[in-house]
C-alpha positions in Angstrom: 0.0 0.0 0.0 1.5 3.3 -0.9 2.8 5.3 1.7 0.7 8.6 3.1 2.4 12.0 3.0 2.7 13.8 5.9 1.1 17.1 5.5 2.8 20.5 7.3 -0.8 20.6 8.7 -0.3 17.6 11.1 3.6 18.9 12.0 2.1 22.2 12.7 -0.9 20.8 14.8 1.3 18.3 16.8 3.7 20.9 17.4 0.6 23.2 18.9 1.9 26.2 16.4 0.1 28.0 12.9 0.7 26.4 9.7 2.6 29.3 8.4 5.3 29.4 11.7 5.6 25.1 10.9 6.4 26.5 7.1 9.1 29.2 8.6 10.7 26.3 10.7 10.6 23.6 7.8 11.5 26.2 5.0 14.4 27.7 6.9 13.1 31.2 6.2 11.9 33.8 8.6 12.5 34.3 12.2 11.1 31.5 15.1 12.3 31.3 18.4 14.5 28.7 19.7 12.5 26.4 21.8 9.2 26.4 19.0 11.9 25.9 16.5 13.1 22.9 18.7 9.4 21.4 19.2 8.3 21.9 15.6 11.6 19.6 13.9 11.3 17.4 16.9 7.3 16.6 15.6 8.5 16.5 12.1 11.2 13.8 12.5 8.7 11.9 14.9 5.9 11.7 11.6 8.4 11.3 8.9 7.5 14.7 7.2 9.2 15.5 3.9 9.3 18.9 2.5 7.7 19.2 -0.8 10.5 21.2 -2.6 8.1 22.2 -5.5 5.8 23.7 -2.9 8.0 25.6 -1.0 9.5 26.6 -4.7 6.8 28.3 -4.8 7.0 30.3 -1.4 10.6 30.8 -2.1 11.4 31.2 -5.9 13.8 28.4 -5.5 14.0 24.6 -5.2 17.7 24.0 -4.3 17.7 21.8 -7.5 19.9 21.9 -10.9 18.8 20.7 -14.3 21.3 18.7 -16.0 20.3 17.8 -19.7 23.9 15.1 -21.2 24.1 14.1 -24.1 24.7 10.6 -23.5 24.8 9.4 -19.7 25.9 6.1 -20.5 29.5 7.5 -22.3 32.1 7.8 -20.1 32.4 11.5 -21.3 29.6 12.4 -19.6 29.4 10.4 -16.3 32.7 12.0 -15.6 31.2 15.4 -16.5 28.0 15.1 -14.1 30.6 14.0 -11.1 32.2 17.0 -11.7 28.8 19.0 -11.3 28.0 16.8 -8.9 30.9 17.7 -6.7 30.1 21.3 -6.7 26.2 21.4 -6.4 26.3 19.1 -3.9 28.8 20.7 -2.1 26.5 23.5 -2.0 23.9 21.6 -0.6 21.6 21.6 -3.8 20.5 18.7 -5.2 20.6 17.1 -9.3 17.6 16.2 -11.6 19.8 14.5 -14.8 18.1 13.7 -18.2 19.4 12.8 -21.3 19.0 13.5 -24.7 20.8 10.9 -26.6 22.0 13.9 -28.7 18.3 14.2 -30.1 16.9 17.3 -30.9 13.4 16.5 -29.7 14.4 14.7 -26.7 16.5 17.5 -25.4 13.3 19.9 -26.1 11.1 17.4 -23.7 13.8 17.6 -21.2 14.1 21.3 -21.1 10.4 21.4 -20.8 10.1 19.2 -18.1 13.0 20.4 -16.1 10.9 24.1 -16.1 8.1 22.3 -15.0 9.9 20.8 -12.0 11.3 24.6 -11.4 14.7 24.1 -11.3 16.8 26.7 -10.2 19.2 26.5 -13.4 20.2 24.5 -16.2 23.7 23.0 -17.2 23.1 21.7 -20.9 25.1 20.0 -23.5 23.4 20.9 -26.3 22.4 19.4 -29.7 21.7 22.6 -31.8 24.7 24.7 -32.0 23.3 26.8 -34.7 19.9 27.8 -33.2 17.8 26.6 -30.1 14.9 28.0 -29.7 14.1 26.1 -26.4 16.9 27.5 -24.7 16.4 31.0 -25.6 13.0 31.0 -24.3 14.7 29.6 -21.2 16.7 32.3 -21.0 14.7 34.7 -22.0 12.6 33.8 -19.3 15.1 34.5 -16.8 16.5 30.8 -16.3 20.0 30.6 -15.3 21.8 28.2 -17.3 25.7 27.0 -18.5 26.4 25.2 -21.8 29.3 22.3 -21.5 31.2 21.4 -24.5 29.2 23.2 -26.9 28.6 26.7 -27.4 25.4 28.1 -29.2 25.3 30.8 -31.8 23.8 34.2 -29.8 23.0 32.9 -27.0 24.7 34.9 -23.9 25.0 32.5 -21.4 28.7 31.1 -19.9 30.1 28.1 -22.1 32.8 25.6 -21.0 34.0 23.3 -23.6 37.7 22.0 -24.2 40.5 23.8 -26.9 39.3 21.0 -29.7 41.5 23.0 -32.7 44.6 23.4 -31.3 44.8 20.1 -29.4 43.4 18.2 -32.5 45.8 19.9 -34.8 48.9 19.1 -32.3 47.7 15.1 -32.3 47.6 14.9 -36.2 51.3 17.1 -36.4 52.7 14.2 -34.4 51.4 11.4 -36.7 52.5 13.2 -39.8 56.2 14.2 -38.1 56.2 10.3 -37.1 56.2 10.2 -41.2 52.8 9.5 -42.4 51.2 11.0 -45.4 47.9 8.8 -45.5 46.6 9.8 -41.8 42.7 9.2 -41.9 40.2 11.1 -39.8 36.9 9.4 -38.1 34.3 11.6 -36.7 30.8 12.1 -36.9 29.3 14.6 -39.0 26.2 14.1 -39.9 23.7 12.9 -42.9 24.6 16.0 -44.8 27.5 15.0 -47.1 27.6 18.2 -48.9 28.5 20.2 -46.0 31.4 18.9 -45.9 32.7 19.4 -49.2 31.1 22.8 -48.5 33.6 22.8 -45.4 37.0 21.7 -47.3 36.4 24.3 -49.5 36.0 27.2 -46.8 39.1 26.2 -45.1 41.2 25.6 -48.0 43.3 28.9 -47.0 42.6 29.6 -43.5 39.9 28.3 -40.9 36.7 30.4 -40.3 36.2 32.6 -37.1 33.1 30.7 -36.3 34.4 27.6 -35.7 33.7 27.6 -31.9 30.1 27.4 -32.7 30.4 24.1 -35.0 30.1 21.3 -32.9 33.3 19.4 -31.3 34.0 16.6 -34.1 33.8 19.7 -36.6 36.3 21.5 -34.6 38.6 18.2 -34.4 38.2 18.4 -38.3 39.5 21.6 -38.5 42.1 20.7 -36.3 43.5 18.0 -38.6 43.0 20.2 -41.8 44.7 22.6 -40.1 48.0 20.1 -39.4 48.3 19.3 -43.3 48.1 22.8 -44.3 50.9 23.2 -42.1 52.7 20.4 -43.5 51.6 21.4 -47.1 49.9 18.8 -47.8 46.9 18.5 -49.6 43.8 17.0 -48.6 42.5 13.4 -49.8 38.9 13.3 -48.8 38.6 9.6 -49.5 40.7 9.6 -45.6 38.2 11.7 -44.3 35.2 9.2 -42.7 32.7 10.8 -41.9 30.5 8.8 -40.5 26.3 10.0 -40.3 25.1 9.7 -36.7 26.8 8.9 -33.5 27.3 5.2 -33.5 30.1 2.8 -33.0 28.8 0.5 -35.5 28.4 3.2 -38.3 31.8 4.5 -37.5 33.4 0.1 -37.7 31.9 0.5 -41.0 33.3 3.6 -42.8 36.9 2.3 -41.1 36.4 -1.3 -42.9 35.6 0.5 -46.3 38.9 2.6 -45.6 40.8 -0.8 -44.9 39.6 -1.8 -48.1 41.2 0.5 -50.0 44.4 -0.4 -51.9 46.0 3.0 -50.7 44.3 2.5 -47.1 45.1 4.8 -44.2 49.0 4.3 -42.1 47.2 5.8 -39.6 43.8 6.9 -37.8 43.0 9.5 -36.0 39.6 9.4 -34.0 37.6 11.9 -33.2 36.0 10.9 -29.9 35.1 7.8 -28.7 32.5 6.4 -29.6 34.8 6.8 -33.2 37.5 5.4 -31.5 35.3 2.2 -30.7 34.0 1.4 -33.9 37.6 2.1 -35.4 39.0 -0.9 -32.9 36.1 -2.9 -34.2 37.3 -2.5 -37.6 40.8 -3.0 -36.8 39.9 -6.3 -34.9 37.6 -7.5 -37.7 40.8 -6.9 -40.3 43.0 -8.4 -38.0 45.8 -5.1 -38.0 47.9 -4.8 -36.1 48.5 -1.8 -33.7 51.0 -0.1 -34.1 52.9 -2.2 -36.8 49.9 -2.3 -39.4 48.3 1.0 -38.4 49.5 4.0 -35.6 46.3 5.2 -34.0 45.5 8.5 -31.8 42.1 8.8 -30.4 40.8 12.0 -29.1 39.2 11.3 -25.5 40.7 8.9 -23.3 38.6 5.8 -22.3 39.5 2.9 -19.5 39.7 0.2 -22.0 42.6 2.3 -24.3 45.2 1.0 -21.0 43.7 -2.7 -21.2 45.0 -3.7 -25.0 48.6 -4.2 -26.2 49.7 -1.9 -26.7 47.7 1.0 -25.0 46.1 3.5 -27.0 47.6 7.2 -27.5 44.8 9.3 -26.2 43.8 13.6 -25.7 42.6 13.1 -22.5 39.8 15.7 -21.9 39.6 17.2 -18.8 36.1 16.3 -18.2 35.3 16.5 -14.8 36.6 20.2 -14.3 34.5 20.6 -16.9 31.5 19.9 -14.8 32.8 21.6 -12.2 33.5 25.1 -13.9 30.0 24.6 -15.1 28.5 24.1 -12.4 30.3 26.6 -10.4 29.6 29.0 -13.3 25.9 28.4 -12.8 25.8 29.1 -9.4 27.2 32.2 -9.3 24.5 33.1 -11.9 21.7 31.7 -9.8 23.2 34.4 -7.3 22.9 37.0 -9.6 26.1 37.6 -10.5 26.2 40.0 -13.2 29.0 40.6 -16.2 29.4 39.6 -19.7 29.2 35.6 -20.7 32.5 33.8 -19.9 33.9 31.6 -22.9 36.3 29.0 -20.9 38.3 26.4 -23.0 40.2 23.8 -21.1 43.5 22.5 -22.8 43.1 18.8 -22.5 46.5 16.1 -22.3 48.1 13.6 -24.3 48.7 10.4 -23.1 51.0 8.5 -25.2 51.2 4.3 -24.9 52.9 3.1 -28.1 50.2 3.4 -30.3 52.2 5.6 -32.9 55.0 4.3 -34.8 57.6 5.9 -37.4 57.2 4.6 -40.5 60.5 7.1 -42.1 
């Protein structure tokens, strides 16, 4: 049989005080005297009673809650993102309501609908529209305190944490093509539309665009490794570009088996997060390569299982749980109305090198 509430009614009445001095004592708000303070949370522990946070929301303007919306809660990415905003907001004493989008459009909508509804007191979001958003802007707009984590979108003045993706990217590929490879592929997601990135080779032929912080991160990684052959003077083969259409391991194993397939097949991979970097080791299993003799390999995130294989896996190693924390801590300086411009924070991720690379000169 499902448990009755305890209303502040029978606290209050057990307590011999009014309804609204029982709401003072439980709310922590307003002033009450020691010894009726004492009597009404002695009554309140002795029936069980449980604020309703919503209701005293309501009272208060604030539920002591965060929104969180990840992309993905099962990746490793973001589990060690929400322990980083974990660490903070609960440090603060607030608590975390955590949904996830699946990087879907509409799913991240629903979520930021019903995180409103439950009136959370801000929102940390990773979010799947960099170019627009509407949701989020009404959010805003509607006075909702929020921080974007590894994605920043176009107009929208809130503060943004994400990690330096170009530079750190472009530094990965330089070593593979110092190491002396010329046929270094790249594996990221980027979407259904395979004009856009012809559209995208073309733009950068001579320079990267300003914008680039608002593309999302495997366009950025792109860039990155664009940017290293332009260094090196090299020009671009898009046949070792795979880009693969949605954010799956399996989509990724296949587009690195067609590459294998090739009679002028990649010397080395570069992947651009890790999911990529999953289906890539697929592929390299199912080919049976070897690592690093066959093919040298760099994979852009750092995952448990890169340590476990011989050899290890050369890996950027995102800093991801400071990036929950600077989001979160970001956030609650907002929900305290502190004032100032949008901050723009990129954290320079590590490389963690385990023999993956080899010198082929």
């Amino acid at each position: 049989m499902k448990a009755r509430k305890v209303t502040i009614v029978e606290v209050a009445k057990g307590a011999g005080v009014s309804t609204a001095t029982a709401s003072r004592v439980l709310g922590k708000y307003g002033y009450v005297g020691k010894t009726t303070k004492e009597r009404v949370l002695t009554v309140a522990s002795k029936l069980g009673y449980q604020p309703n946070k919503i209701a005293r929301g309501l009272i208060t303007g604030r539920t002591r809650t965060i929104g969180v919306i990840a992309g993905d809660i099962a990746s490793p990415f973001y589990a060690a993102v929400l322990r980083g905003i974990s660490d903070v907001v609960e440090g603060h004493g607030l608590g975390l309501l955590i949904t996830n989008s699946d990087e879907r459009l509409d799913r991240e909508v629903a979520a930021t609908k019903l995180l409103r509804e439950n009136q959370v007191d801000g929102l940390i979001v990773s979010p799947c529209d960099v170019a627009d958003s509407p949701h989020l802007r009404e959010a805003v707009k509607a006075g909702m305190p929020m921080a974007l984590i590894d994605r920043k979108v176009r107009g929208l003045l809130v503060d943004t944490v994400a990690v330096e993706n170009i530079q750190s990217s472009r530094d990965a590929v330089m070593r593979l093509l110092l190491a002396g490879h010329r046929r270094v592929g790249v594996i990221a997601e980027l979407g259904p539309d395979e004009t856009r990135l012809g559209d995208f080779l073309a733009s950068t032929e001579n320079q990267l665009p300003e914008d680039l912080a608002l593309l999302s991160t495997s366009w950025q990684r792109l860039a990155g490794y664009l940017e290293a052959h332009h260094a090196f003077g090299l020009e671009i083969d898009p046949k070792l570009i795979l880009a693969v259409a949605g954010h799956s391991a399996t989509a990724a194993k296949n587009a690195a088996l067609a590459a294998f397939n090739h009679t002028a097949r990649p010397t080395a991979l570069f992947c651009a997060d890790g999911l990529m970097s999953v289906g890539a080791m697929a592929a390299i299993s199912a080919r049976g390569l070897e690592i690093p003799s066959d093919l040298s390999l760099l994979c852009f995130d750092d995952l448990d299982w890169m340590t476990f294989v011989g050899p290890g896996i050369d890996a950027i190693a995102q800093p991801r749980r400071r990036l929950g924390r600077a989001a979160a801590r970001f956030l609650l300086a907002r929900i305290g109305e502190a004032e100032g411009a949008p901050r723009d924070i990129r954290l320079a991720p590590r490389m963690i090198e385990r023999g993956s690379l080899q010198s082929i000169r």
